[in-house]
C-alpha positions in Angstrom: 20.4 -107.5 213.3 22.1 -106.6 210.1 24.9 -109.3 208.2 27.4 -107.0 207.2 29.1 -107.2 203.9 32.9 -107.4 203.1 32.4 -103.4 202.2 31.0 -102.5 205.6 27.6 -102.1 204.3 24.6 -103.6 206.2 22.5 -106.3 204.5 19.1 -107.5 206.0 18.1 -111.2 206.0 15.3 -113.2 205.6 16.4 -116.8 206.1 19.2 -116.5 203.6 18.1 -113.9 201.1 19.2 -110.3 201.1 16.8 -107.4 200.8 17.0 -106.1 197.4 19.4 -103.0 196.5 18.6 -99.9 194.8 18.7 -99.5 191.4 20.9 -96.4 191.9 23.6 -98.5 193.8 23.9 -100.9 190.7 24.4 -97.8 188.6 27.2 -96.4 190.9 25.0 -93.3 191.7 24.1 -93.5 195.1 20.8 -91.9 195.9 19.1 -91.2 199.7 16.8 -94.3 200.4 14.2 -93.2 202.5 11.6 -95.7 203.7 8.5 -93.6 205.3 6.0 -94.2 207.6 2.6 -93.2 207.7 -1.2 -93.6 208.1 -1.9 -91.3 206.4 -1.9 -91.2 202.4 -4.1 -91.1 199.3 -6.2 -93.6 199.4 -8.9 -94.5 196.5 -12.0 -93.2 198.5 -9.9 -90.0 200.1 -7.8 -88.6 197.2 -6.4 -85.8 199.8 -6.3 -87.7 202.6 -2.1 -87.3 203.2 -1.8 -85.5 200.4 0.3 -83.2 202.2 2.3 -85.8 202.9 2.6 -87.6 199.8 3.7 -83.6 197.8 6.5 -83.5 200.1 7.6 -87.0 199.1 7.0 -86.1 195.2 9.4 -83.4 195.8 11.8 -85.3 197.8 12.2 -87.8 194.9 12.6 -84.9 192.2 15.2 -83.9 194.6 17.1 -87.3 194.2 15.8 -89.6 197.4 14.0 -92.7 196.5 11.0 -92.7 198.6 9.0 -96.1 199.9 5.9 -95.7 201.9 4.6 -98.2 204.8 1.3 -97.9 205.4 0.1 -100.5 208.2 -3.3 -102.2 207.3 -5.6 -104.8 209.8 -5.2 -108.6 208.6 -8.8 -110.0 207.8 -9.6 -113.2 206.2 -11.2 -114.0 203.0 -14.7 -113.5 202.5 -17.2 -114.7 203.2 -14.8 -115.9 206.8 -14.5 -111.8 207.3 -18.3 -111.9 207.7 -18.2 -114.0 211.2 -16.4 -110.7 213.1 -17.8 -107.0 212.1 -13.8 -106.0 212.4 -12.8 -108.1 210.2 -15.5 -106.9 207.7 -14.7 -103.2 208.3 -10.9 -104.4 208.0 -10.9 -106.0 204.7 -13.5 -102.7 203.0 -10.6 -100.9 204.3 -7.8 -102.7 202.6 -9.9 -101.7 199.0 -9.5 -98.2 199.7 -5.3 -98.8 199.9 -3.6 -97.6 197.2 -0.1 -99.4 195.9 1.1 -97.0 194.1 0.7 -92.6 193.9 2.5 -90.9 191.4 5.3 -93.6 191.2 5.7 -94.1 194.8 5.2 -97.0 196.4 3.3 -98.0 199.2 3.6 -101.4 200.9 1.2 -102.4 203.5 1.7 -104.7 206.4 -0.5 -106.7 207.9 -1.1 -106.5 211.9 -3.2 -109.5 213.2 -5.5 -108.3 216.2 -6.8 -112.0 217.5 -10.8 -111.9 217.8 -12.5 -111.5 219.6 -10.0 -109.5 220.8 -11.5 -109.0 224.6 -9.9 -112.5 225.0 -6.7 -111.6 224.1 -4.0 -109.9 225.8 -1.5 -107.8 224.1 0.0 -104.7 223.4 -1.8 -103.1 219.9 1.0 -100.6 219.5 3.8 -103.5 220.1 1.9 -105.8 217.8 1.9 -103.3 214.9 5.7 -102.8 215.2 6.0 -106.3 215.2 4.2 -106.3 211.7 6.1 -103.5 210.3 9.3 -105.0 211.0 8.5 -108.2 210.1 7.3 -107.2 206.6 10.5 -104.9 206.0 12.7 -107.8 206.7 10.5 -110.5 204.7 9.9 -108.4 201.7 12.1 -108.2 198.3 10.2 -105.5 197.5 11.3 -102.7 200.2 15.1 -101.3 199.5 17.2 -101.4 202.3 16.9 -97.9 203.4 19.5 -95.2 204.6 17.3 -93.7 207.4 13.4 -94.1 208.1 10.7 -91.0 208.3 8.2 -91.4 210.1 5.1 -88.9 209.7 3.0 -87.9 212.5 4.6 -88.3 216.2 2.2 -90.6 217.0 1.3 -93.5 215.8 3.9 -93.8 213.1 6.6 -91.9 214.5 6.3 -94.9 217.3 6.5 -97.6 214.5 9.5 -95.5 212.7 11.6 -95.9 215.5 11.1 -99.4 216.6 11.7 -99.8 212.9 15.3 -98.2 212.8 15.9 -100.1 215.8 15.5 -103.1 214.3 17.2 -102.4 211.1 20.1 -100.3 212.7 19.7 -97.3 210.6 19.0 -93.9 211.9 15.1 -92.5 211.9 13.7 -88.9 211.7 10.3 -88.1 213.0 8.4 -85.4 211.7 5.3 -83.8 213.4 2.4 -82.2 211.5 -0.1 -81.2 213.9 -2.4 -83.4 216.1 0.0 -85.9 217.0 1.4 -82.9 219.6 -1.8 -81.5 220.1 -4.9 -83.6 220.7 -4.2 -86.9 220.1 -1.5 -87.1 222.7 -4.0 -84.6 225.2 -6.7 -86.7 225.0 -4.9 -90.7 225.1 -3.0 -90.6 227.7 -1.1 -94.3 226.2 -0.8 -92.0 223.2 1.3 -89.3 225.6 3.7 -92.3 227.2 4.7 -93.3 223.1 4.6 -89.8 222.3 7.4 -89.0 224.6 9.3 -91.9 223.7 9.3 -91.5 220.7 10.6 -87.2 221.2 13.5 -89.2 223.1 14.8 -91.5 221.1 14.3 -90.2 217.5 17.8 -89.2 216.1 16.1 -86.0 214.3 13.0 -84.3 215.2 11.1 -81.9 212.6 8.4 -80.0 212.8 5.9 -78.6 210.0 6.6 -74.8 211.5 8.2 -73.3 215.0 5.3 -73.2 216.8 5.5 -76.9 216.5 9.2 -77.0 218.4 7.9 -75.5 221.6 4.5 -77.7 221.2 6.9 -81.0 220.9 9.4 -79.8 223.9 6.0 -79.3 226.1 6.1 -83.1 226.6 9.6 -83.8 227.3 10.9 -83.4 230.5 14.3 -82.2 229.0 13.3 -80.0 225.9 15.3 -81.0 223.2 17.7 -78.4 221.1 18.3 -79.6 217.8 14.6 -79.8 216.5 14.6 -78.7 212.6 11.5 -76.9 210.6 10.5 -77.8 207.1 7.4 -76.3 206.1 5.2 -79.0 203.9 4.8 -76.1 201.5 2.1 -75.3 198.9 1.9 -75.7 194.9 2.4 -72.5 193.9 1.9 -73.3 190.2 -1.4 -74.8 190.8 -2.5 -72.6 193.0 -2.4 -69.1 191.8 -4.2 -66.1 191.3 -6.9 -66.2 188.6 -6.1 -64.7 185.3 -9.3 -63.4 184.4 -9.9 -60.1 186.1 -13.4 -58.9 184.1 -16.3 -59.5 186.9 -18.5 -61.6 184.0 -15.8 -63.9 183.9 -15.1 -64.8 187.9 -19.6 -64.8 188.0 -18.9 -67.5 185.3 -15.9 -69.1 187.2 -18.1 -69.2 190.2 -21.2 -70.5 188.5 -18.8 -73.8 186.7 -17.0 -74.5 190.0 -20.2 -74.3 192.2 -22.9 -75.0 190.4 -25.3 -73.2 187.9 -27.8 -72.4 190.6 -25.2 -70.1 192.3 -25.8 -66.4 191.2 -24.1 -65.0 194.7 -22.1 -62.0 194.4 -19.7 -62.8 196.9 -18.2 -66.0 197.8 -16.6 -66.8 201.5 -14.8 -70.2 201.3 -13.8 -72.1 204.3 -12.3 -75.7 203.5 -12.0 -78.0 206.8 -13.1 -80.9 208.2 -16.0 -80.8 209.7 -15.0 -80.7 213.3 -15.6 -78.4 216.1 -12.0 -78.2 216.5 -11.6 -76.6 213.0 -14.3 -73.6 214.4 -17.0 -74.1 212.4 -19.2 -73.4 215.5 -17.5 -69.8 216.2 -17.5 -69.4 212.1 -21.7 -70.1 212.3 -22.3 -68.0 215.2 -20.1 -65.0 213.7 -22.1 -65.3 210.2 -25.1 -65.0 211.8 -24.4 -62.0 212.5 -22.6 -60.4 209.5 -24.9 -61.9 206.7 -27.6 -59.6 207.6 -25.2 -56.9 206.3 -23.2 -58.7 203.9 -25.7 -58.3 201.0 -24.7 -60.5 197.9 -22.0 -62.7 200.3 -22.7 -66.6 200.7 -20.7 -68.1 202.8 -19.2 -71.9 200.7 -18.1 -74.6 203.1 -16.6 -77.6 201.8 -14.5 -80.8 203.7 -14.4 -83.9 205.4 -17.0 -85.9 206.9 -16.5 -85.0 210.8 -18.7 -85.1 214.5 -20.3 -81.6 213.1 -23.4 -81.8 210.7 -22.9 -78.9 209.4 -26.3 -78.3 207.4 -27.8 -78.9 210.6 -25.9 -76.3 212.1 -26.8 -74.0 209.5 -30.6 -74.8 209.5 -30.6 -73.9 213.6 -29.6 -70.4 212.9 -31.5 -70.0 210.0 -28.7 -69.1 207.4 -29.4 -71.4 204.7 -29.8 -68.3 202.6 -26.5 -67.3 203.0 -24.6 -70.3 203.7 -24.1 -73.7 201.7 -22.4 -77.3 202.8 -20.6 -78.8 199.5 -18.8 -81.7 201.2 -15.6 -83.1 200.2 -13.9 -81.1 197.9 -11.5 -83.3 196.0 -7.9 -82.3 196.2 -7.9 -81.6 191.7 -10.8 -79.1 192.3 -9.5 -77.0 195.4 -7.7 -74.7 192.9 -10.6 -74.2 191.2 -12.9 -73.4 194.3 -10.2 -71.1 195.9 -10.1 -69.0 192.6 -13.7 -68.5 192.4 -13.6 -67.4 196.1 -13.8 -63.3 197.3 -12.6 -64.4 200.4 -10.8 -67.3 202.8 -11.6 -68.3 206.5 -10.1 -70.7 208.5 -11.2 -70.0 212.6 -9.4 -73.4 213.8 -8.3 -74.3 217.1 -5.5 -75.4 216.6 -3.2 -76.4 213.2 0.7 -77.6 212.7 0.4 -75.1 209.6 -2.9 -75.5 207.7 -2.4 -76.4 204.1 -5.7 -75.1 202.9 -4.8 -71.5 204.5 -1.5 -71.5 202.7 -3.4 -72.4 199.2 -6.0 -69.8 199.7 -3.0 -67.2 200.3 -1.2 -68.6 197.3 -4.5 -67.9 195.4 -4.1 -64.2 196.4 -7.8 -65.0 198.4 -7.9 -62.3 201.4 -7.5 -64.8 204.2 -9.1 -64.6 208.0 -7.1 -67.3 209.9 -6.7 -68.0 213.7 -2.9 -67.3 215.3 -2.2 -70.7 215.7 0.3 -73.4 215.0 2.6 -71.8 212.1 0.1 -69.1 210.8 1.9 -66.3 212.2 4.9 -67.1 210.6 3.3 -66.9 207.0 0.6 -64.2 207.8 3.4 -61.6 209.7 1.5 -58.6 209.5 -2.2 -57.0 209.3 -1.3 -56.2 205.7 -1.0 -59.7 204.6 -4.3 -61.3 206.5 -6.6 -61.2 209.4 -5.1 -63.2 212.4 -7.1 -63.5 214.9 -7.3 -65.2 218.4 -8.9 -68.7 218.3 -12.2 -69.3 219.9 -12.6 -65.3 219.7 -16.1 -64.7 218.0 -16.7 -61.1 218.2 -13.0 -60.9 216.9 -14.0 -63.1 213.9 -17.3 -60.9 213.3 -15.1 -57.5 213.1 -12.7 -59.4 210.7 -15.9 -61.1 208.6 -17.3 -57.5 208.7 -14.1 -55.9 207.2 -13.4 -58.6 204.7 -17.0 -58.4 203.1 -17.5 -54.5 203.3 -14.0 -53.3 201.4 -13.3 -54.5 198.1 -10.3 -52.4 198.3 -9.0 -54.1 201.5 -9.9 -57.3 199.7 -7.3 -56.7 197.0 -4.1 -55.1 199.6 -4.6 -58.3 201.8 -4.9 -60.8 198.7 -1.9 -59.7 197.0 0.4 -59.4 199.9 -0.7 -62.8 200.8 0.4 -64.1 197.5 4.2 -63.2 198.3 3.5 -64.7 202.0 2.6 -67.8 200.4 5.6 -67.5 198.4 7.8 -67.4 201.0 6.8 -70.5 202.7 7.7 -72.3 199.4 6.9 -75.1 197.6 6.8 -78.6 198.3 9.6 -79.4 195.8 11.8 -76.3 197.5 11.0 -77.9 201.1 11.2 -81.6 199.6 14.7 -80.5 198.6 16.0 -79.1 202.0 14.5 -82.4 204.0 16.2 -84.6 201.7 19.6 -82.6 202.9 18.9 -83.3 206.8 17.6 -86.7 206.6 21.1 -87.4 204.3 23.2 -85.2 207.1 21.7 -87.5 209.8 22.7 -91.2 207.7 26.3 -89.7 207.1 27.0 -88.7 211.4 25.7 -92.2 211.5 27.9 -93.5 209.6 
């Protein structure tokens, strides 16, 4: 529990040293300390892994918060001790991937032992980790006594956030993004039980888009009222229409972003993981149909490493003149990829509000998505995309058809997504209005 100071103001103790204050206290300008949680961050092998996560803090701290990140990591020993347990190996390759710092924010990482083998050892893993996250915050001289936490993602750190704030006696916000309501909690049912604690005792629930509200209530037996949405938002600097409007220069474009062995006409982009869930199997089986017609199209797909192979999947229909696999695109050269594209298509399953949708739009790329998550409340209308039901192929194969046969279509739909993009804002403009509730929440706290 907190000491508390002659002021009123909490101090947290290890033995008998206080946690360090912010520079802005010393200064006499007080600033929002926010302390966040999440898994999920850039990390030195997976420069976009988070990277929604970690724009919404850059704009946060433009906005005046100070912003530390926890990121747990698995304990290992030294080598060549990490070598007697394969976990231990795969823990301490991991721990080189973590990055300290992004951009100026920092990012701690604490330590959660798992004893090995750990058949042997009884336990509760997601007790364990809290365990570890608390103890670091409390130990460290490095993490600023915060003013709330933020936890990202429902599930798992929206579990550690609150057992956090517990501990420190400061208010917590959770925010959900996607998966953690969808099928993380539908397909571990431990996940569910944390899940719902957590939609119970968070002091402020957010979602990524509204869809997400009525996706978060489904759990609770008691839907909750006083959710807020803050959309993650999309650069809308970065990602902007291409200048160059002469057809030489986009074939040139196309050629320097995708290689010099790329003379198609016609680019189709789709940037996802590569995951069934993200419809890459409906995307396939609609191509195969529309690239007989679609003379001069090739369809670009480009993401994380998933369950799908997808040039296997390619090579079984036989499309591998008209469709390409380019991997992982790094986060620096999406811009790039999305302006040399004719067209965007995202078939997922399900989505809290897909980024790589909103950067296409933003690109003024004519964009086929799926109604799901928070896409319908960017793409409103048929005059600003194709929004179609998920897992709907001969849908998809009309909107592929009518994407690829009208340039003129192509232009409407790619323009009026530019100003739907623009709508949703940016990361700095939604940065700025979460930095307002999470600072509304410490002061009814206080």
């Amino acid at each position: 529990m907190p000491n508390m100071s002659a002021d009123g103001a909490a101090t947290f103790v290890s033995g008998s040293e206080p946690v360090v204050p912010a520079v802005s206290e010393t200064l006499g300008r007080p600033r929002l300390r926010v302390l966040a949680v999440s898994h999920a961050y850039p990390r030195r092998n997976n420069a976009s892994h988070g990277i929604f996560v970690h724009r919404l803090h850059s704009g946060m701290r433009k906005a005046g918060a100070d912003v530390t990140v926890l990121q747990l990591a698995e304990w290992a020993p030294p080598w060549p001790l990490s070598n007697i347990d394969a976990a231990w190996q795969r823990a301490r390759l991991a721990r080189r991937e973590l990055l300290d710092e992004v951009d100026g924010v920092a990012i701690h990482h604490p330590r959660t032992v798992t004893p090995r083998p750990s058949r042997f050892f009884a336990g509760d893993t997601w007790e364990r980790e809290c365990r570890a996250i608390v103890d670091y915050c409390r130990d460290s001289r490095d993490v600023l006594r915060p003013d709330i936490v933020l936890g990202h993602f429902m599930v798992p750190d929206g579990f550690h956030a609150v057992a956090l704030g517990r501990a420190l006696d400061v208010p917590v916000a959770v925010m959900a993004w996607g998966d953690d309501l969808h099928s993380w909690p539908e397909q571990r049912p431990d996940w569910r039980r944390r899940l719902q604690q957590v939609l119970d005792q968070s002091d402020l629930l957010i979602a990524c888009s509204r869809r997400m509200v009525a996706d978060g209530n489904r759990w609770l037996r008691d839907p909750r009222d006083d959710w807020q949405v803050v959309y993650g938002g999309v650069d809308l600097e970065r990602f902007s229409p291409p200048l160059e409007v002469d057809s030489a220069a986009r074939d040139a474009r196309r050629r320097r972003v995708l290689g010099a062995r790329f003379d198609s006409r016609h680019v189709l982009v789709c940037l996802a993981q590569a995951t069934a869930a993200k419809g890459y199997v409906e995307l396939l089986d609609a191509w195969n149909d529309v690239a007989r017609s679609a003379s001069g199209w090739t369809l670009v797909m480009g993401g994380g490493a998933g369950e799908l192979d997808i040039r296997s999947e390619i090579a079984r229909r036989g499309l591998a003149h008209s469709a390409i696999w380019i991997g992982r695109v790094a986060p620096n050269n999406v811009s790039d990829v999305l302006r040399a594209a004719d067209g965007f298509v995202l078939p997922s399953h399900a989505e809290g509000l897909s980024l790589s949708m909103l950067e296409a739009l933003a690109c003024g790329v004519p964009t086929i998505a799926t109604a799901v998550g928070g896409h319908d409340e960017v793409i409103r209308d048929a005059a600003e995309g194709w929004l179609l039901p998920p897992r709907d192929v001969v849908a998809l194969t009309r909107a592929l058809r009518e994407l690829t046969s009208s340039s003129s279509e192509r232009a409407r739909r790619g323009l009026a997504g530019r100003a739907a993009a623009e709508r949703i804002g940016s990361p700095d403009t939604n940065g700025r209005r979460l930095v307002e509730m999470l600072a509304g929440v410490g002061a009814r706290r206080r």
